[in-house]
Short mmCIF file of the C-alpha atoms (twelve columns), coordinates in Angstrom:
data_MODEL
# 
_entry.id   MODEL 
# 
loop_
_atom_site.group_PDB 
_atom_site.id 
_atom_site.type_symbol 
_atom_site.label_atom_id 
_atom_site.label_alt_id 
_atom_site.label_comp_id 
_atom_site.label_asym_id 
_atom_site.label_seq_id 
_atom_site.Cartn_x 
_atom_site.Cartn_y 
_atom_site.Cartn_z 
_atom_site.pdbx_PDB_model_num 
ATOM 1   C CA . UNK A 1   -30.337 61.945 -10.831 1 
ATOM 2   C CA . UNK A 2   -27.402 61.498 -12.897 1 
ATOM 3   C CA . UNK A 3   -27.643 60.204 -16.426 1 
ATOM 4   C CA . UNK A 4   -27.493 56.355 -16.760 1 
ATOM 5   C CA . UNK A 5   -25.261 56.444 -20.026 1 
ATOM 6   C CA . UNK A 6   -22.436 53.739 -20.104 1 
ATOM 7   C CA . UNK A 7   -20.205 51.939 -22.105 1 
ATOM 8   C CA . UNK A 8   -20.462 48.954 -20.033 1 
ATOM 9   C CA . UNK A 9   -22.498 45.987 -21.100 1 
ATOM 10  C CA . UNK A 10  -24.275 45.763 -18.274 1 
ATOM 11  C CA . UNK A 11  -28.017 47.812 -17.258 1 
ATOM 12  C CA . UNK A 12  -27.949 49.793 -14.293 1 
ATOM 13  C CA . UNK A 13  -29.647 50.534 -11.206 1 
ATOM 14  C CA . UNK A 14  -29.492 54.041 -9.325  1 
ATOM 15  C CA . UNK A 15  -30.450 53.810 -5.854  1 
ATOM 16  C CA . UNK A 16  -31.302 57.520 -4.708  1 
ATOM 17  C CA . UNK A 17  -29.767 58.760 -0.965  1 
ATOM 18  C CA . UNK A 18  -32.671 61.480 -1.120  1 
ATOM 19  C CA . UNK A 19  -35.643 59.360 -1.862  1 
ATOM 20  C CA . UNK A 20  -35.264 56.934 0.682   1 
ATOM 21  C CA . UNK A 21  -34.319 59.484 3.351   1 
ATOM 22  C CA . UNK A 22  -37.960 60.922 2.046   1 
ATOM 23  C CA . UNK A 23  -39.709 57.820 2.474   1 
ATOM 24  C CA . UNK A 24  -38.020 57.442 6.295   1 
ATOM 25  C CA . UNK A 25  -38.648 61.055 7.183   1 
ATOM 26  C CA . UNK A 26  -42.162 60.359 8.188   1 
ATOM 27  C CA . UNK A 27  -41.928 56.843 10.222  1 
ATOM 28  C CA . UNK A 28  -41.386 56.917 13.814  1 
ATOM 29  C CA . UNK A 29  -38.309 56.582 14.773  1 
ATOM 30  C CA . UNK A 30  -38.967 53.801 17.759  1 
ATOM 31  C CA . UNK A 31  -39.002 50.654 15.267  1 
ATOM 32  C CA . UNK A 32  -36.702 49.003 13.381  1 
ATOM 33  C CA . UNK A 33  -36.265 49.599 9.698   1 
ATOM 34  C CA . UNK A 34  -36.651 46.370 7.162   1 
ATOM 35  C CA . UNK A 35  -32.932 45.868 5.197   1 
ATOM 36  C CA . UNK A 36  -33.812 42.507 4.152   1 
ATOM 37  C CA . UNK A 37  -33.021 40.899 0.860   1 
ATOM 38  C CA . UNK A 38  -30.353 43.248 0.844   1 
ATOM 39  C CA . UNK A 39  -32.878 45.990 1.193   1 
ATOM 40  C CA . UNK A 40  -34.453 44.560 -2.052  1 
ATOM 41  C CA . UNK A 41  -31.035 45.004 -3.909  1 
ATOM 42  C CA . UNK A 42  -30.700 48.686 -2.774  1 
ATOM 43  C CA . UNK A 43  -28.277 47.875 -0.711  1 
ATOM 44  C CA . UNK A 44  -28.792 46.954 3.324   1 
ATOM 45  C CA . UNK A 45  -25.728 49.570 4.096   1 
ATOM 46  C CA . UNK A 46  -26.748 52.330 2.156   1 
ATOM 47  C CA . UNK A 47  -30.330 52.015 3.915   1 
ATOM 48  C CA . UNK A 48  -29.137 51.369 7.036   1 
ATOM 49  C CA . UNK A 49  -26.694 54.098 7.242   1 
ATOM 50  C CA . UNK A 50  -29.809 56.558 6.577   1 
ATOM 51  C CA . UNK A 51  -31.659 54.949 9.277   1 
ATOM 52  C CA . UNK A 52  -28.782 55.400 11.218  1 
ATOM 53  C CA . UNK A 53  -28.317 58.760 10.897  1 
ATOM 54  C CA . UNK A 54  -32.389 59.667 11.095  1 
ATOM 55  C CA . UNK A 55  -32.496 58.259 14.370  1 
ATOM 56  C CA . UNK A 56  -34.579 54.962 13.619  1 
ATOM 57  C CA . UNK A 57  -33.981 52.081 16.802  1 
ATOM 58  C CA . UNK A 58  -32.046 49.758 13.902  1 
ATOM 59  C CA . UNK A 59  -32.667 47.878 11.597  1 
ATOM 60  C CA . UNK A 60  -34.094 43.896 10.355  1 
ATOM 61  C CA . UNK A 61  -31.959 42.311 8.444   1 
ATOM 62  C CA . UNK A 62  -33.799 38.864 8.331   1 
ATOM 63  C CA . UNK A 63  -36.711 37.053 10.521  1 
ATOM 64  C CA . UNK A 64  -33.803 36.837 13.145  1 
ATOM 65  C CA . UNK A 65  -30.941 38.997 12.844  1 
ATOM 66  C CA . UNK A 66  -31.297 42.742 14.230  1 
ATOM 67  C CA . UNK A 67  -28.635 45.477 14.379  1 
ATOM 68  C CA . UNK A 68  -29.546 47.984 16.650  1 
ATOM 69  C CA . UNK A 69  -27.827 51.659 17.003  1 
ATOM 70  C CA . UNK A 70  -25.533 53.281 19.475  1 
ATOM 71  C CA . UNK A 71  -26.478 52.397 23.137  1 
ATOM 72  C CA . UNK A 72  -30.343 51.989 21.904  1 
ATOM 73  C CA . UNK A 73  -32.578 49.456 23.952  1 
ATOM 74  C CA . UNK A 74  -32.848 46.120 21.963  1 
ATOM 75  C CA . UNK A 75  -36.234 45.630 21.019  1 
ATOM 76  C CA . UNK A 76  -38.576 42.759 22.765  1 
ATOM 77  C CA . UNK A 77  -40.680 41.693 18.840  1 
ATOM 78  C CA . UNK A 78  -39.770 42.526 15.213  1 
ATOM 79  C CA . UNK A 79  -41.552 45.094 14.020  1 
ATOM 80  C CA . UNK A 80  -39.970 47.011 11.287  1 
ATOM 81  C CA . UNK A 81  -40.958 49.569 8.453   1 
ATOM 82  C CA . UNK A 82  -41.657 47.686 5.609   1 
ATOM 83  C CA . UNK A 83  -38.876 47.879 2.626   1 
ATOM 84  C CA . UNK A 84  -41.435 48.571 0.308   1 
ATOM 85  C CA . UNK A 85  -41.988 51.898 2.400   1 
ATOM 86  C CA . UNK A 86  -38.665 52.478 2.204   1 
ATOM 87  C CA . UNK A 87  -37.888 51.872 -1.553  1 
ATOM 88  C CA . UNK A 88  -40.841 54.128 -2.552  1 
ATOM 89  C CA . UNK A 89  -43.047 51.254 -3.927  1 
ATOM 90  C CA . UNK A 90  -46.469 51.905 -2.516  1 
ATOM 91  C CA . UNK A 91  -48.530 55.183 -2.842  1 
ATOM 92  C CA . UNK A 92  -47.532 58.191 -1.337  1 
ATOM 93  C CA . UNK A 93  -43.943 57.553 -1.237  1 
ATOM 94  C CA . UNK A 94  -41.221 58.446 -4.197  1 
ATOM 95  C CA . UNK A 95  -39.542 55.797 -5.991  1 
ATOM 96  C CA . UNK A 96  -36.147 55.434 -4.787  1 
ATOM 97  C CA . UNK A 97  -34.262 53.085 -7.702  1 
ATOM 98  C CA . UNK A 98  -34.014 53.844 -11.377 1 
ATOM 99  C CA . UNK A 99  -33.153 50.960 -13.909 1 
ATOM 100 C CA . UNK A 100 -31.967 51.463 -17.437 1 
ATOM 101 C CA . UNK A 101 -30.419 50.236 -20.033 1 
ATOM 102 C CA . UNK A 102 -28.451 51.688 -22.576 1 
ATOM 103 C CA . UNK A 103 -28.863 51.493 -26.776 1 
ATOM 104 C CA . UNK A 104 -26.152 49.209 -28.624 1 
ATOM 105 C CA . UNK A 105 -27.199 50.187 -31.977 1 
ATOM 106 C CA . UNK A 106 -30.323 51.087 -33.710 1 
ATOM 107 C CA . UNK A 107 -31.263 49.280 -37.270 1 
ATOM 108 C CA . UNK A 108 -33.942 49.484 -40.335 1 
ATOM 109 C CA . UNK A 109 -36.884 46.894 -39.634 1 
ATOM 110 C CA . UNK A 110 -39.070 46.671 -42.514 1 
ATOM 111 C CA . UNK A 111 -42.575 45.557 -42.848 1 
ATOM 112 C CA . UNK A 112 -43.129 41.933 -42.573 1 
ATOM 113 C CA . UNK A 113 -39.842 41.432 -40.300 1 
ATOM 114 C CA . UNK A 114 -39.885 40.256 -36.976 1 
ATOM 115 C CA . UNK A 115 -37.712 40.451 -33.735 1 
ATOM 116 C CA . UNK A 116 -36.176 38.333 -31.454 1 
ATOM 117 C CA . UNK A 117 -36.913 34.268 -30.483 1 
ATOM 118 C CA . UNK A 118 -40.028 33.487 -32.158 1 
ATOM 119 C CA . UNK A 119 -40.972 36.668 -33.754 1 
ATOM 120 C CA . UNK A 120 -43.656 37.303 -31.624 1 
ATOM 121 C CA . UNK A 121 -44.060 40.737 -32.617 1 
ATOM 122 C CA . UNK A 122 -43.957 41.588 -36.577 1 
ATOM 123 C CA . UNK A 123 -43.295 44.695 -38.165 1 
ATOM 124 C CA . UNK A 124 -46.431 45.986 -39.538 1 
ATOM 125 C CA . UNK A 125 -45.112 48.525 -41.301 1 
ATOM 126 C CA . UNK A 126 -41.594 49.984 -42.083 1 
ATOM 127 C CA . UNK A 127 -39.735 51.674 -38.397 1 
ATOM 128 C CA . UNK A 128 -36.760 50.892 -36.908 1 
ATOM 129 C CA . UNK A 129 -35.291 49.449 -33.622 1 
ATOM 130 C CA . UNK A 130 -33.118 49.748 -30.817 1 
ATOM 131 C CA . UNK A 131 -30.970 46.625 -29.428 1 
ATOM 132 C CA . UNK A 132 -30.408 47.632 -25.746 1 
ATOM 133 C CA . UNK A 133 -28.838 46.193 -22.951 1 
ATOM 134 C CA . UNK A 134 -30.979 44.505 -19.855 1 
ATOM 135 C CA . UNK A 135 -32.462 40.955 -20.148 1 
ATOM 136 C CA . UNK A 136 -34.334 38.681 -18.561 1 
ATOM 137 C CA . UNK A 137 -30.854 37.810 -16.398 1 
ATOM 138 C CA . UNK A 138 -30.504 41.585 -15.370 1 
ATOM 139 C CA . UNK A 139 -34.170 41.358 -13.848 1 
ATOM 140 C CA . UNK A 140 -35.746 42.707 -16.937 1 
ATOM 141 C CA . UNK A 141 -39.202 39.930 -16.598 1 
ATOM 142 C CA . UNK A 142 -39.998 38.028 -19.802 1 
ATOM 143 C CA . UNK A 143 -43.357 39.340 -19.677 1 
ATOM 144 C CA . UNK A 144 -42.951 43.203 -20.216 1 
ATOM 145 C CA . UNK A 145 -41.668 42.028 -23.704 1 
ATOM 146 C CA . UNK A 146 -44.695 43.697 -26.201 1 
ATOM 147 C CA . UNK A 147 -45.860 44.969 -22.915 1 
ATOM 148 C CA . UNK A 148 -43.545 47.430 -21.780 1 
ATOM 149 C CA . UNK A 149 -43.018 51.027 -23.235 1 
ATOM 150 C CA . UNK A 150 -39.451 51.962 -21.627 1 
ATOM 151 C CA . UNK A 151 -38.505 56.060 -21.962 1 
ATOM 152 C CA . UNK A 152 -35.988 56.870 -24.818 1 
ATOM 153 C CA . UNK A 153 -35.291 60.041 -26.191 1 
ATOM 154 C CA . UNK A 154 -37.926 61.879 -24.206 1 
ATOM 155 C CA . UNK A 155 -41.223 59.520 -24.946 1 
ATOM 156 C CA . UNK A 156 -42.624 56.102 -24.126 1 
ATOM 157 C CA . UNK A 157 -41.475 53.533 -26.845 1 
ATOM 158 C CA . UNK A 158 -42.479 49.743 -26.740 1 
ATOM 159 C CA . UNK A 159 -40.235 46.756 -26.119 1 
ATOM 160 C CA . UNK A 160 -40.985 44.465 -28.874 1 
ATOM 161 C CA . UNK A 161 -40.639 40.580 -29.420 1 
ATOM 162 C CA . UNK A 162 -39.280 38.362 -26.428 1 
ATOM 163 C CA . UNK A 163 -37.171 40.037 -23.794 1 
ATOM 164 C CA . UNK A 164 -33.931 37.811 -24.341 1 
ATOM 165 C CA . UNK A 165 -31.285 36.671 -21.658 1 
ATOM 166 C CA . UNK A 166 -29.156 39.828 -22.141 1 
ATOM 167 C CA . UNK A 167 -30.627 42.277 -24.003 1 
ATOM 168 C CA . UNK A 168 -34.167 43.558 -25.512 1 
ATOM 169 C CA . UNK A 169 -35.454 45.315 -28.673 1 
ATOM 170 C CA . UNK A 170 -37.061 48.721 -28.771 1 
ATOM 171 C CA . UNK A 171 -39.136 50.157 -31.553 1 
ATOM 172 C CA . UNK A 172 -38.119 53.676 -31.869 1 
ATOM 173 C CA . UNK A 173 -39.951 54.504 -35.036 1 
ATOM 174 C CA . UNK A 174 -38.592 58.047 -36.849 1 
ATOM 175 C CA . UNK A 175 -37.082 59.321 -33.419 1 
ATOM 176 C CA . UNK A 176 -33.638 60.549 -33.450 1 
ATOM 177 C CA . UNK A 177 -31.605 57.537 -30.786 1 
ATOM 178 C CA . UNK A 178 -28.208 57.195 -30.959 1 
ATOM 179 C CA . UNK A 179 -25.844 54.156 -29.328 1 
ATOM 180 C CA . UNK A 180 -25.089 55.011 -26.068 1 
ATOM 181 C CA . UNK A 181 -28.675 56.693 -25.447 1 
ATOM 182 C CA . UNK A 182 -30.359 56.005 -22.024 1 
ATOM 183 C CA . UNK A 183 -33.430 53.679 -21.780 1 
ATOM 184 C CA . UNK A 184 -35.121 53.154 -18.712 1 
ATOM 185 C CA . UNK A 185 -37.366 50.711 -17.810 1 
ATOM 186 C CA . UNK A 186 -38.452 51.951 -14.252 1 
ATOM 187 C CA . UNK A 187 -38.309 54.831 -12.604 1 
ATOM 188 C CA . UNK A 188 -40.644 57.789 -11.353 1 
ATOM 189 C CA . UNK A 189 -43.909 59.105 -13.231 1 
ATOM 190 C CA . UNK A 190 -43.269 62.406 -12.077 1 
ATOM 191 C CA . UNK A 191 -40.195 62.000 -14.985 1 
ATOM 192 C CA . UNK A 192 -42.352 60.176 -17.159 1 
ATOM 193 C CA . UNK A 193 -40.914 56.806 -16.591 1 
ATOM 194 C CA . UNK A 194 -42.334 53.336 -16.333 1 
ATOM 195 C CA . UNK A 195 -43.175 53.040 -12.605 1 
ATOM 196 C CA . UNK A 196 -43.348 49.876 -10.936 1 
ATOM 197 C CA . UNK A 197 -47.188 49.481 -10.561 1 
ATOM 198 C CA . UNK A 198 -47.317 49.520 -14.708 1 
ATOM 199 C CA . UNK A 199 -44.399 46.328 -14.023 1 
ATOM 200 C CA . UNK A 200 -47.003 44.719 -11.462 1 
ATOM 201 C CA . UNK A 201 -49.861 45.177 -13.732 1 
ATOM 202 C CA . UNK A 202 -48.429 43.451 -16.858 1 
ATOM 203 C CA . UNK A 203 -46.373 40.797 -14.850 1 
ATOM 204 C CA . UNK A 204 -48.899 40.210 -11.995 1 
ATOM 205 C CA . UNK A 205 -46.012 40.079 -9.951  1 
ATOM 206 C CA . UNK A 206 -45.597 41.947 -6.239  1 
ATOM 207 C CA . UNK A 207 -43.540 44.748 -6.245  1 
ATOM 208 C CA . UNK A 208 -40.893 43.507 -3.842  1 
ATOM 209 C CA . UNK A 209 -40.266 40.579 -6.327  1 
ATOM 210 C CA . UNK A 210 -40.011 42.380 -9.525  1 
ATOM 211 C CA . UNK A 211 -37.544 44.607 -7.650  1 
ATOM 212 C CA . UNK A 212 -35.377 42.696 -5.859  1 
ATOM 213 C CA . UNK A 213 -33.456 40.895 -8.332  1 
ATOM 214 C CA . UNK A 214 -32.103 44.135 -9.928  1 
ATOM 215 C CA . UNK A 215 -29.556 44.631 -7.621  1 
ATOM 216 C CA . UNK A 216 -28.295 41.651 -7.472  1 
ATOM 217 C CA . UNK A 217 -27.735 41.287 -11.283 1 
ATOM 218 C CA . UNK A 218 -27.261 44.531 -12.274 1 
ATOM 219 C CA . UNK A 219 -24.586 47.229 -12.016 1 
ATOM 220 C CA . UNK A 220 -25.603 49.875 -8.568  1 
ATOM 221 C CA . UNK A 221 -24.616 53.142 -7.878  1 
ATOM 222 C CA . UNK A 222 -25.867 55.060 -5.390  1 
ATOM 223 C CA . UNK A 223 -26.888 58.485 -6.301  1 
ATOM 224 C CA . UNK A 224 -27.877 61.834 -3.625  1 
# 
């Protein structure tokens, strides 16, 4: 994928071509093909126009509404491929969005200091820290705040204190980050990036929930 580094205030969510035509490869082509929810904010005509071109029947875009292909026979039920199939959020298939965030600016924290509403998390000893764009607003859950170890500068690095409305706070100890640098929150393990079952685990939220919102609140591009 291409790097997620921006000027804009804004995180952002990459929505790959190539994954989710991986994760449709395999399905038979007979059914429908979930783009509900906006195809969990990946965007119901970017899916769609894969299915489309794969051969799938059409696709679901709610409990009622189906669009279905060319001259293709309407279907009598509903069944579709789930989008969680589709956006590479269940085992065996490849993640198909990548969220990130990018740093603002990077300051000393010493020991003693705290971070953020509440100063829930307190330096224990001298490091430094990362303000970086994505909140709470952009889809960026409350709870992965202490939780959450987000890739910057090639290796896992904690959020720490409360995730705020717009923005979070990274402890990036010694490493060498910059303004401008990438962070991402989710992603593919295969990259060594937060996946979404680690977002699941500390939220105890579903998949489809945690993802959805990004989207929607976020700024999308759609990547090969």
């Amino acid at each position: 994928m291409e790097p997620l580094v921006s000027s804009r205030t804004l995180p952002l969510l990459q929505v790959s071509r190539s994954a989710i035509q991986r994760n449709l490869e395999p399905l038979d082509r007979r059914a429908l093909v979930s783009v509900e929810h906006d195809a969990l904010g990946m965007g119901a005509e970017v899916v769609g126009e894969i299915a489309r071109i794969l051969g799938f029947l059409g696709v679901r875009m709610n409990a009622d509404g189906i669009e279905v292909f060319d001259d293709k026979p309407r279907p009598r039920g509903g069944e579709a491929h789930g989008i969680d199939v589709v956006a590479g959020l269940v085992d065996g298939t490849t993640p198909a969005v990548r969220f990130a965030g990018h740093v603002l600016g990077v300051k000393d924290l010493k020991a003693g200091e705290g971070v953020s509403y509440g100063y829930t998390f307190v330096a224990p000893t001298d490091t430094r820290v990362a303000l970086v764009t994505g909140g709470y607003a952009q889809g960026l859950v409350r709870a992965l705040g202490n939780n959450l170890d987000p890739l910057v500068a090639g290796a896992r690095r904690r959020i720490v204190g409360r995730v705020a409305m717009d923005v979070c706070v990274v402890d990036i100890g010694d490493a060498s980050v910059h303004a401008g640098e990438d962070v991402v929150f989710l992603g593919d393990s295969e990259r060594g990036e937060p996946t979404i079952a680690e977002w699941a685990k500390i939220t105890g939220m579903q998949a489809e929930e945690l993802v959805a919102p990004l989207g929607l609140r976020a700024r999308r591009e759609v990547v090969a």
